[in-house]
C-alpha positions in Angstrom: 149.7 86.5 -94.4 150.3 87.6 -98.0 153.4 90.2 -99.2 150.9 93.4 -99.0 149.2 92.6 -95.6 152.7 92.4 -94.3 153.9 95.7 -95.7 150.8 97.2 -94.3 151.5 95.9 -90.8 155.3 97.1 -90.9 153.9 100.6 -92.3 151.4 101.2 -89.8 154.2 100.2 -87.5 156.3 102.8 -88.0 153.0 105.4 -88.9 152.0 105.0 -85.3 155.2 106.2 -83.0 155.6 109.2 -85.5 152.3 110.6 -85.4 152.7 110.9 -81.6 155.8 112.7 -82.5 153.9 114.8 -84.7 151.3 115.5 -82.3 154.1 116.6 -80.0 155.5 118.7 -82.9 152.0 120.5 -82.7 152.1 121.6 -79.5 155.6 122.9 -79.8 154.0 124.7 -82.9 151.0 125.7 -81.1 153.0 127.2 -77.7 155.2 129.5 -80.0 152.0 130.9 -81.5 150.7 130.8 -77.7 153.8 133.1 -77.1 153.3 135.7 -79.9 149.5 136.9 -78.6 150.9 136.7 -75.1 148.7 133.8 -74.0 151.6 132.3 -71.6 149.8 129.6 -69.9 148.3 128.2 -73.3 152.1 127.9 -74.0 153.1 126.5 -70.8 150.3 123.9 -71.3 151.0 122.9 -74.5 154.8 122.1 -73.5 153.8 119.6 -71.3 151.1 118.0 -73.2 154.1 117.8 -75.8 156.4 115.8 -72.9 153.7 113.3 -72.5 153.6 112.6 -76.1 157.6 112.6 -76.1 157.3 110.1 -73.8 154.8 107.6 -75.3 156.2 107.8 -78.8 158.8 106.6 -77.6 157.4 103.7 -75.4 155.0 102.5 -78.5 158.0 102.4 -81.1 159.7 99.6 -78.0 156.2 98.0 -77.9 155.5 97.9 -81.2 159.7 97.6 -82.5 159.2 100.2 -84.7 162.5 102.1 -84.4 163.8 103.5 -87.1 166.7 106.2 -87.7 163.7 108.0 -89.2 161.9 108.1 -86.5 165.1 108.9 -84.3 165.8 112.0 -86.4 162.3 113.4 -86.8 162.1 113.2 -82.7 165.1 115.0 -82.3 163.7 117.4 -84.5 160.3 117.9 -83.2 162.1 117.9 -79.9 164.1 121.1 -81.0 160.7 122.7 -81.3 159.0 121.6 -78.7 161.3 121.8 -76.0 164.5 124.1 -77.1 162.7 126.9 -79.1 159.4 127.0 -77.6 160.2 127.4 -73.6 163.2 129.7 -75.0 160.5 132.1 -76.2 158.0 131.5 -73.5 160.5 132.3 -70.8 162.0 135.9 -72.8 158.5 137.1 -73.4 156.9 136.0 -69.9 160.0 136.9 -67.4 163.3 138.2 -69.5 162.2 140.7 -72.1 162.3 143.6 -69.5 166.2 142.7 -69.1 166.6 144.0 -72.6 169.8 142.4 -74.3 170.6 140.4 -71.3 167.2 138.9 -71.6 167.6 137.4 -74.8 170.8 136.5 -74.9 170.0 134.0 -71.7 167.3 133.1 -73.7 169.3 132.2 -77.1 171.7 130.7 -74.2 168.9 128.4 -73.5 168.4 127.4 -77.4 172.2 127.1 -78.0 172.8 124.6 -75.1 169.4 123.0 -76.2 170.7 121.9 -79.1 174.0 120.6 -78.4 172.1 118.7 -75.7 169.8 116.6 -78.5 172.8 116.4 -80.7 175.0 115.0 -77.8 172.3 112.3 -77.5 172.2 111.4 -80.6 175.8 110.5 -80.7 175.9 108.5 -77.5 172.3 107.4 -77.8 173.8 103.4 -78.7 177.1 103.8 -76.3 175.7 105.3 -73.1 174.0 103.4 -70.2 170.1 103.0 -70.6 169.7 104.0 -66.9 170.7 107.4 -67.1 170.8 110.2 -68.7 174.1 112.9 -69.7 173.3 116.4 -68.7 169.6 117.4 -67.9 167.1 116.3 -70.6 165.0 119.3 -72.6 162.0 118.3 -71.9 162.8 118.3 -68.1 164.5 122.2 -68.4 161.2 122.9 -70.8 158.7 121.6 -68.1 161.0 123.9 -65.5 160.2 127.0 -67.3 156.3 125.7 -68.2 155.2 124.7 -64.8 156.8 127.6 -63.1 154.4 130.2 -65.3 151.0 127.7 -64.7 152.2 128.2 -60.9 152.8 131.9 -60.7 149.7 132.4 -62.8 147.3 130.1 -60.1 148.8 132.1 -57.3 148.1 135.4 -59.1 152.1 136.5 -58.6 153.6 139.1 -61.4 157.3 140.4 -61.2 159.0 142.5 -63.2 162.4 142.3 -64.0 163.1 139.5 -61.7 166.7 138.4 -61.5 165.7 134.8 -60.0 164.4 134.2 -63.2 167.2 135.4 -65.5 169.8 133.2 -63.0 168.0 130.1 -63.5 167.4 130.1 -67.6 171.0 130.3 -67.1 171.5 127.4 -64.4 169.2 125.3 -66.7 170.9 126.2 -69.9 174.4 124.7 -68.0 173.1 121.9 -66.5 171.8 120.5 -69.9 175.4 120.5 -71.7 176.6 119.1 -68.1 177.9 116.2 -67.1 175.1 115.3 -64.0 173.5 112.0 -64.2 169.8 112.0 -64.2 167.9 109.2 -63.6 166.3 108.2 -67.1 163.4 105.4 -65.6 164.0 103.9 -68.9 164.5 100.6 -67.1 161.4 100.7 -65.0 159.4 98.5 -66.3 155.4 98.2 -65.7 154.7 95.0 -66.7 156.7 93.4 -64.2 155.7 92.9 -60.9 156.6 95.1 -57.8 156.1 95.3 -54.2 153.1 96.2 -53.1 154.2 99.6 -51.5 155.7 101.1 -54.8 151.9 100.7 -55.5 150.8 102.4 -52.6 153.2 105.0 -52.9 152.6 105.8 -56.6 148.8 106.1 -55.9 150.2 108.7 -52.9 152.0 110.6 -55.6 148.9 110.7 -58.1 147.1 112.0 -55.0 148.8 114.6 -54.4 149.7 116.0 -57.9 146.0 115.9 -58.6 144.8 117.8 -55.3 146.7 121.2 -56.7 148.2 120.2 -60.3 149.6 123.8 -60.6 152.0 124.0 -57.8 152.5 120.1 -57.6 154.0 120.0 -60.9 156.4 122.3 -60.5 157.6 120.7 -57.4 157.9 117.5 -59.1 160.2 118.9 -61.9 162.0 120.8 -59.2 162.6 117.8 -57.4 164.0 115.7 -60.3 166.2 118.6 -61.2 167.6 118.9 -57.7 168.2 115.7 -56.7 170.2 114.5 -59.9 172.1 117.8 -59.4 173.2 116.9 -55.6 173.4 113.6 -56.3 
């Protein structure tokens, strides 16, 4: 392999993690916009397409070994948008704006601890234990607020000026600067075997998410932000 065909394969390396990044960058993009003509479940939907991207760039930079600080910063960034300002904006326009300056104070709440949440993670990203994570991750508080208007849109709910929703942008602002441990399934790893249950039981899961993805969803993220917060 020649000088140039080796620089190409270490380029296209580190091209490929960052244009999922990117793509998740979009859809943070795309949900604000979403927010500003009042479509709120274009937003919501966009959010979590975003998450799955968040989580593959980051799997193909391990697979492929293309971490870079580059690549670190720019997900932190695209992060920011995707899962601090967006659902901030989604949740004040959907469910707080009727609280007036209540409303969007919680919501800036929700940006403010947002970011000290990535930024905390970038300092302990290379000190803290792989299996867990510090505080509740943004894209788990973002998918909170996203699934939540998918579901009260399938049921065909409206509210106005609903206090449930105003205590828990602040619950989920808290819990991201706190100390809870959430489980980070950073160390599950696919490729190694497993008994032949977790199979079983993860074709279960699938089952059941797929049979009514609206509500499912939201029970999922729910679930994962309950149990690390009793645990």
């Amino acid at each position: 392999m020649t000088i140039k065909d080796k620089k190409l394969k270490e380029m296209s390396i580190y091209i490929i993690p960052n244009l999922f990044t990117s793509c998740n960058l979009f859809c943070g993009f795309y949900a604000i916009l979403s927010c500003m003509n009042g479509k709120f479940v274009h937003a919501a939907t966009a959010i979590i397409v975003a998450s799955i991207f968040d989580m593959l760039d980051g799997r193909i930079a391990r697979m492929t070994k293309g971490y870079s600080r580059f690549g670190e910063e720019y997900d932190s960034l695209a992060d920011q948008i995707s899962f601090v300002a967006s659902p901030s904006i989604l949740i004040f326009k959907w469910g707080l704006e009727p609280f007036g300056k209540l409303g969007w104070l919680a919501s800036f709440l929700f940006i403010a601890c947002g970011a000290l949440r990535l930024a905390r993670f970038n300092v302990q990203a290379h000190t803290v234990e792989r299996k867990h994570f510090q505080g509740l991750p943004t894209p788990v508080a973002a998918g909170v607020i996203a699934t939540l208007v998918i579901m009260f849109n399938e049921l065909g709910m409206e509210f106005e000026k609903s206090l449930p929703m105003l205590i828990m942008t602040f619950i989920l602002s808290f819990l991201m600067v706190s100390d809870v441990r959430y489980r980070s399934f950073k160390d599950f790893d696919l490729r190694h075997k497993r008994p032949f249950m977790t199979t079983v039981l993860g074709l279960m899961l699938f089952i059941v998410i797929v049979s009514k993805p609206e509500i499912m969803l939201f029970v999922l993220v729910f679930t994962y932000v309950s149990w690390g917060f009793l645990n």
